[in-house]
C-alpha positions in Angstrom: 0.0 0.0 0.0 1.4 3.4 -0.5 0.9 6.7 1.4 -1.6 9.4 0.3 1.2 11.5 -0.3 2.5 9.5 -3.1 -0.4 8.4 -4.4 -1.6 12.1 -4.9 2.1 12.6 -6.6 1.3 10.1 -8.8 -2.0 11.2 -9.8 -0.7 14.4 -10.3 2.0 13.1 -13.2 -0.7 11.1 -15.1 -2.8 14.2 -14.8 -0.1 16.0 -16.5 0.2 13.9 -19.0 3.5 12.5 -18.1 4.7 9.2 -18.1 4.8 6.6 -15.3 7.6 4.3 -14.5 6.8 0.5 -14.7 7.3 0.4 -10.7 4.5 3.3 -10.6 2.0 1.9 -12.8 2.4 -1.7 -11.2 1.7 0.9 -7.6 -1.0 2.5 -9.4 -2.7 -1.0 -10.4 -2.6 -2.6 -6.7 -4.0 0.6 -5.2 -6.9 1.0 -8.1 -7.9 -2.9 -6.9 -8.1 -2.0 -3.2 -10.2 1.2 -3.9 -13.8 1.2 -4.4 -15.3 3.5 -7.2 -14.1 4.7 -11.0 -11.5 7.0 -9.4 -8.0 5.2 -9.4 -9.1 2.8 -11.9 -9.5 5.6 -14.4 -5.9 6.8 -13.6 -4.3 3.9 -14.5 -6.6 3.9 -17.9 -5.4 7.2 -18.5 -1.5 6.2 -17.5 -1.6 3.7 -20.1 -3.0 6.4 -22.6 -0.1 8.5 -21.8 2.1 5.7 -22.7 0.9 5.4 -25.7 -0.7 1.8 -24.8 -4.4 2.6 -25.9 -5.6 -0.6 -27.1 -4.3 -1.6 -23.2 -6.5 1.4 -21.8 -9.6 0.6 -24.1 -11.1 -2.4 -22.2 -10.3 -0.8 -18.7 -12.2 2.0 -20.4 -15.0 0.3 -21.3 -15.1 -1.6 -18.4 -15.9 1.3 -16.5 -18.2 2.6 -18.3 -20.4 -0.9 -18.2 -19.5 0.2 -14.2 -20.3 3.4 -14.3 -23.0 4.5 -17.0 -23.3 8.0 -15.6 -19.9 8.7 -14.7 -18.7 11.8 -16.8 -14.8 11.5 -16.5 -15.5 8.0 -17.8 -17.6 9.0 -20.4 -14.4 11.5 -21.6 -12.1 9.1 -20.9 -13.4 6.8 -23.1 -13.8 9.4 -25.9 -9.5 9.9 -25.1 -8.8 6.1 -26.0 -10.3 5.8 -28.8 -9.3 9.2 -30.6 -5.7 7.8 -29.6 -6.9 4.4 -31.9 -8.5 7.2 -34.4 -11.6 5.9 -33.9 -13.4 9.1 -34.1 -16.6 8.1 -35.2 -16.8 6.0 -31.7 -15.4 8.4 -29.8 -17.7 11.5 -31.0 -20.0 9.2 -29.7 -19.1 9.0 -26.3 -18.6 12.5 -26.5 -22.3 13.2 -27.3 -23.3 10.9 -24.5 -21.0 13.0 -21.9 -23.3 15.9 -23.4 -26.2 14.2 -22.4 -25.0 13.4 -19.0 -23.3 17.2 -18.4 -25.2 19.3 -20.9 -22.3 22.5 -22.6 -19.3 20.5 -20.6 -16.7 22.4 -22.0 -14.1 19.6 -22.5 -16.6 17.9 -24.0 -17.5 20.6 -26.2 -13.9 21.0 -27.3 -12.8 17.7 -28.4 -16.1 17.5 -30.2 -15.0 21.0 -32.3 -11.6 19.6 -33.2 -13.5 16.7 -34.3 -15.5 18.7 -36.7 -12.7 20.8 -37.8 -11.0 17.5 -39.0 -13.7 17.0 -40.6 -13.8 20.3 -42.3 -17.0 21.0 -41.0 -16.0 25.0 -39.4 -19.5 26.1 -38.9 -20.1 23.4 -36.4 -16.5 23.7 -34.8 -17.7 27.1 -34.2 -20.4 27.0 -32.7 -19.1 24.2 -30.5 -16.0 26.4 -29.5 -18.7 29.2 -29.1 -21.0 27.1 -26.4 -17.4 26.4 -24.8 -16.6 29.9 -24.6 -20.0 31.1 -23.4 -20.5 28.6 -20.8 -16.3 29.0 -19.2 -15.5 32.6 -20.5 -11.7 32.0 -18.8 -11.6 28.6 -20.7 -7.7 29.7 -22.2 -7.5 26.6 -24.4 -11.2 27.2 -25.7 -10.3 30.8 -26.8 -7.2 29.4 -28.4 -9.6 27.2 -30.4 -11.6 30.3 -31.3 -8.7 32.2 -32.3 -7.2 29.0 -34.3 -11.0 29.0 -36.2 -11.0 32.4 -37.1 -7.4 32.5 -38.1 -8.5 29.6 -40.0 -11.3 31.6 -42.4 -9.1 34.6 -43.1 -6.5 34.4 -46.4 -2.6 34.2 -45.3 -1.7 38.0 -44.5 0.9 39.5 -47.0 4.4 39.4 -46.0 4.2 43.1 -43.6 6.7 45.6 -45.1 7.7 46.7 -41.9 7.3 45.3 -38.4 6.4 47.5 -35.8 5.7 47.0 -32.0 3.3 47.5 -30.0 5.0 50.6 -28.1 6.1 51.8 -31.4 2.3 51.8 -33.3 1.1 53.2 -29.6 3.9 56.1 -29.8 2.8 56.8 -33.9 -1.1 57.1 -32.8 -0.4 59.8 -29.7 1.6 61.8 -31.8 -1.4 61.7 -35.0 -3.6 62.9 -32.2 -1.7 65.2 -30.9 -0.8 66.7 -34.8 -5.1 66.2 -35.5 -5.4 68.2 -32.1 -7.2 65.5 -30.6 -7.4 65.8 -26.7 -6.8 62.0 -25.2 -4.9 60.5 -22.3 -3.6 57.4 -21.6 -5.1 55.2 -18.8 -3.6 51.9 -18.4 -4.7 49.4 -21.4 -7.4 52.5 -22.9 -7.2 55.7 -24.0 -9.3 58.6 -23.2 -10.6 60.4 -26.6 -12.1 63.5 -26.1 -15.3 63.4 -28.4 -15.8 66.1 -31.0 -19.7 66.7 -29.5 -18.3 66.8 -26.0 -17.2 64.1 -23.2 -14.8 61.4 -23.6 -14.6 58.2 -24.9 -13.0 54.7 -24.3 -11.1 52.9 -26.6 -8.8 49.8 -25.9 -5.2 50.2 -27.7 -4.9 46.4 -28.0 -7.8 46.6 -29.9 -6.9 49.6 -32.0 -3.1 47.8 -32.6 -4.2 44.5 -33.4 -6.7 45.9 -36.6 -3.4 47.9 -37.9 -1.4 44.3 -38.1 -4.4 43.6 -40.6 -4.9 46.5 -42.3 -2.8 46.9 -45.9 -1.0 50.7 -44.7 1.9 51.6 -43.7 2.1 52.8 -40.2 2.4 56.6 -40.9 -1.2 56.3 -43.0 -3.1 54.4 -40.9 -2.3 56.2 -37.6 -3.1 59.6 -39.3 -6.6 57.7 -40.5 -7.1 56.7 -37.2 -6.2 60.1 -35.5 -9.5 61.8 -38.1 -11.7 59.2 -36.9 -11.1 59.2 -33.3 -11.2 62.9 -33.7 -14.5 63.1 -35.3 -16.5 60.3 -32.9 -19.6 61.6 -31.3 -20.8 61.1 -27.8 -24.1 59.3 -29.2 -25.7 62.6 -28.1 -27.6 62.6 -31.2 -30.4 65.5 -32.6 -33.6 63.7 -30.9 -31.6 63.7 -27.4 -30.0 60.7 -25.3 -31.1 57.3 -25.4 -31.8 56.7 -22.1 -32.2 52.8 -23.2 -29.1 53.0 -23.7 -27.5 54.0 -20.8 -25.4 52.1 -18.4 -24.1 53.1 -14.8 -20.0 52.4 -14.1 -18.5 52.7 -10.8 -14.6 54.5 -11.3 -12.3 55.7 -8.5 -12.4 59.2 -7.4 -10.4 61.5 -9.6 -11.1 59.2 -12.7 -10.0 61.1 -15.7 -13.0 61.6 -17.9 -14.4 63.4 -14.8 -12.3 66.2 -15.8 -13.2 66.2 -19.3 -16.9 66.9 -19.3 -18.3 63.5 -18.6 -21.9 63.3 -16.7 -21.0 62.1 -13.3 -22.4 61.9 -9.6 -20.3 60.7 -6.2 -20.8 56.8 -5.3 -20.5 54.9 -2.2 -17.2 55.1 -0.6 -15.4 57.9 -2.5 -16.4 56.1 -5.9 -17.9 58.0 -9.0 -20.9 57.2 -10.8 -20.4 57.9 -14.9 -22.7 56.9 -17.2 -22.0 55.4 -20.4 -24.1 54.6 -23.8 -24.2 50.8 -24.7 -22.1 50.4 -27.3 -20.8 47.0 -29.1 -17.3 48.8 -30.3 -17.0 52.0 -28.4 -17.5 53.1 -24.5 -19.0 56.6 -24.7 -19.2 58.6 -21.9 -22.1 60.6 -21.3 -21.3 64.2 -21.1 -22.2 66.4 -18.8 -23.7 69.0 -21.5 -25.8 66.4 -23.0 -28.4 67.0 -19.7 -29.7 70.8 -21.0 -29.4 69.8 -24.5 -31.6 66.9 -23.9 -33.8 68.6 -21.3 -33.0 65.7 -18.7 -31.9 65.6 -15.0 -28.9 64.1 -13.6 -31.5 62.5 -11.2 -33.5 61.4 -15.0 -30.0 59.9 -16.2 -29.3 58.3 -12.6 -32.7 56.7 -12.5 -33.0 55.3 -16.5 -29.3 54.1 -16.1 -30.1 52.1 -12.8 -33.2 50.9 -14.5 -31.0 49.4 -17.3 -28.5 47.5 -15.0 -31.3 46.1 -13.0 -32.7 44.5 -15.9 -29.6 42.8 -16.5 -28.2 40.8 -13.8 -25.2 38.3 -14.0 -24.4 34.8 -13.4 -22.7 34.3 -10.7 -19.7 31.9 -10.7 -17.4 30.3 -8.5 -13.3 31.0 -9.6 -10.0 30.3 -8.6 -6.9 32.5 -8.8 -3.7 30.7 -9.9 -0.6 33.1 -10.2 -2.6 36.4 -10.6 -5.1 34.7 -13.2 -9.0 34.3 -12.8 -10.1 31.1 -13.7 -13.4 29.4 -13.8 -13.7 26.9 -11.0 -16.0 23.6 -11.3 -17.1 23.2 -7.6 -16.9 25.6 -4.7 -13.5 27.7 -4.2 -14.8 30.1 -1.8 -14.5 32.9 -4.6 -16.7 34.1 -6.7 -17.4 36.3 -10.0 -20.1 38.1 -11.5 -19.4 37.5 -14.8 -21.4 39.9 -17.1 -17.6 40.7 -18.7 -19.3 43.8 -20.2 -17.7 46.7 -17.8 -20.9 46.9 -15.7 -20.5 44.4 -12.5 -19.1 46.3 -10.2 -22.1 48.9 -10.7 -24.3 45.4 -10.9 -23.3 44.4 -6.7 -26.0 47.7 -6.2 -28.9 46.2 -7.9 -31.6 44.2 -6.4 -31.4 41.2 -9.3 -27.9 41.0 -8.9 -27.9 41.1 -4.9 -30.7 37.9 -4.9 -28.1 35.9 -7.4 -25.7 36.7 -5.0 -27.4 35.4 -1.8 -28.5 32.5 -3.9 -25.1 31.3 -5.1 -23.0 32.6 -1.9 -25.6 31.6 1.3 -25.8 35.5 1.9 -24.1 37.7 4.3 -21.2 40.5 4.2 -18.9 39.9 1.1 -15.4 41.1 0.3 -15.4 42.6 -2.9 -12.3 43.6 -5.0 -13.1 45.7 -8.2 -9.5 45.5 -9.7 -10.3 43.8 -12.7 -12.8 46.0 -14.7 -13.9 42.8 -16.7 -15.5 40.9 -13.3 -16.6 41.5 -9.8 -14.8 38.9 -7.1 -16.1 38.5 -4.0 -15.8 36.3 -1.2 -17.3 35.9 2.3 -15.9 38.6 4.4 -15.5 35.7 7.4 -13.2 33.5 5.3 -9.9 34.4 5.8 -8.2 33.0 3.2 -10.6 34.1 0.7 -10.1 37.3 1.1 -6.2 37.5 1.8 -6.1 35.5 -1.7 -8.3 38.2 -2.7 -5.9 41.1 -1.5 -3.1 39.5 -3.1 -4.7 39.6 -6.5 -4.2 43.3 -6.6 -5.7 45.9 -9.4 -5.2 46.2 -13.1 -4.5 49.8 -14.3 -7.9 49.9 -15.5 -9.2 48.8 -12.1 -10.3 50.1 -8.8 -7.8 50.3 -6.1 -8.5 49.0 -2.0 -10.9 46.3 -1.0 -15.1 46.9 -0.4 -17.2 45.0 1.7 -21.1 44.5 0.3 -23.5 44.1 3.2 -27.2 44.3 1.9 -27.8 47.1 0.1 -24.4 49.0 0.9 -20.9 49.2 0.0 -18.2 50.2 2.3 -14.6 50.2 2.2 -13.3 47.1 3.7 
């Protein structure tokens, strides 16, 4: 018999893919027959695939699943044999089944897209890698898969004339705004545009850099292109007034840039700022602060149609893990947890009603930790469990993100 210790070592190694030593496996093998349940007996299945020994794995395979109908690592693991006997069609059945048994399983979902794609069936590797994506928005080898597909439908790029950094096309584009006299400022990963009808706008560089790789300029052209447009965006302030459908509420730190630059704005809880932004697909617009007596509204008006928005909106609520500074989807309880609208709003969403009962019903209620560092998602965690929350201070705050730690208890939030 061996100790726990090594037996959770030697898990770990098959789970990594690597390969076991004779000794091990044989250790593996006496351990799986003194254990009750798929577990261990799976392990050694999946040692054997690692060493290359599938048609060795198969029957233990199947065995189990004659043992264990319902048993979804089984299910997959089965689906793992046989693609390594390329016995797809058998296999993409298996992987159907795990469907049934865990309806959008991600892992699932991904073999099942690569199967397609072998197939040369894209439209359903897409909307497989698309279900993946939706359902585990942190999945990093489902985006990869996503990436790979889209890649896939585009024609090779031209050999680029010239190859310029990301510092260098972000140094080319300040200095077009600044000749175009376009008022901007950086803020970590975004840059603040000021909008030719008033108020300031968001745009992601990132986003801004990676459509110049694509696009058939040079980089003096296209940055001077980019300058005129950025300079001539509007606030979506149009002749018939402000879409008050549109509007959004964010929660910023105090001092936040476009605060100086004429966007609408109105103090939050605990030295936060309220701004209010129109819902846009491409663009963040800010909602100026002039827009109120053109329009003929009230700050209270804006407030109060912006909230109403949000509330109509509420977010799943997820449990995560952080592994070396990342945000990860977790599969079971982790003690953390994300509000994972992804769309800018969910730290404004922890002051909605909707959002407040998914938050009682996924956490058991009571005072939360919250950390708004990461503009993307909301993380929160019972403010009683320790380690929760020093995990949670350790995370830190993007650029983008707002600094020091909250605490939401009911309806309020407080500085922790």
């Amino acid at each position: 018999m061996i100790s726990p210790a090594e037996l959770e070592r030697l898990r770990r190694k098959v789970e990594a893919g690597e390969v076991l030593s004779g000794a091990e496996l044989e250790a593996l093998r006496d351990e799986a027959a003194r254990t009750p349940g798929p577990t261990l007996r799976l392990t050694v299945a999946h040692a054997l695939v690692n060493a290359d020994a599938q048609r060795e794995a198969l029957p233990l395979m199947q065995a189990l699943r004659r043992d264990f109908p319902k048993d979804l690592q089984v299910r997959l693991g089965l689906a793992r044999a046989l693609l390594g006997l390329e016995r797809h069609r058998e296999a993409e059945a298996e992987l159907r089944e795990a469907l049934v048994l865990s309806p959008g399983d991600p892992e699932a979902l991904k073999v099942l897209a690569v199967l397609a794609l072998r197939q040369g069936e894209g439209a359903r590797a897409r909307a497989y890698v698309a279900e993946a994506v939706e359902r585990d928005p942190f999945d990093a080898e489902a985006k990869l898969l996503r990436a790979e597909l889209e890649a896939a439908d585009l024609p090779p790029p031209p050999a680029p004339e010239e190859q310029v950094l990301r510092p260098e096309f972000t140094a080319a584009l300040t200095a077009a705004l600044g000749r175009a006299g376009v008022a901007f400022r950086r803020q970590g990963r975004d840059l603040l545009v000021k909008l030719a009808s008033g108020g300031v706008g968001r745009v992601d560089v990132g986003s801004l850099y990676a459509a110049y790789q694509e696009a058939p300029q040079g980089l003096t052209e296209h940055v001077e292109a980019l300058a005129s447009r950025l300079g001539g965006l509007s606030s979506g302030v149009g002749p018939t007034g402000v879409s008050l459908e549109a509007l959004r509420p964010v929660l910023r730190p105090s001092g936040f840039v476009a605060g100086t630059q004429g966007a609408l704005f109105r103090p939050g809880p605990e030295g936060l700022e309220v701004f209010y932004v129109l819902e846009d697909a491409e663009f963040v617009r800010y909602l100026p602060a002039s827009a109120l007596t053109e329009a003929g509204l009230t700050l209270e008006a804006v407030d109060a149609a912006a909230w109403h928005n949000l509330e109509l909106r509420p977010a799943d609520v997820r449990p995560v893990v952080i592994d070396q500074g990342e945000v990860r989807l977790a599969e079971a309880f982790s003690g953390v947890w994300a509000v994972t609208g992804g769309d800018g709003h969910d730290g404004a969403r922890l002051l909605t009603k909707a959002q407040r009962r998914r938050l009682e019903a996924a956490t058991g209620g009571g005072p939360l930790r919250v950390s708004l560092g990461r503009r993307e998602v909301a993380l929160l965690c019972r403010d009683s469990d320790g380690e929760s929350v020093r995990r949670l201070a350790a995370l830190g705050h993007a650029p983008d993100g707002v600094p020091g730690a909250f605490v939401l208890d009911g309806d309020s939030l407080r500085s922790a």
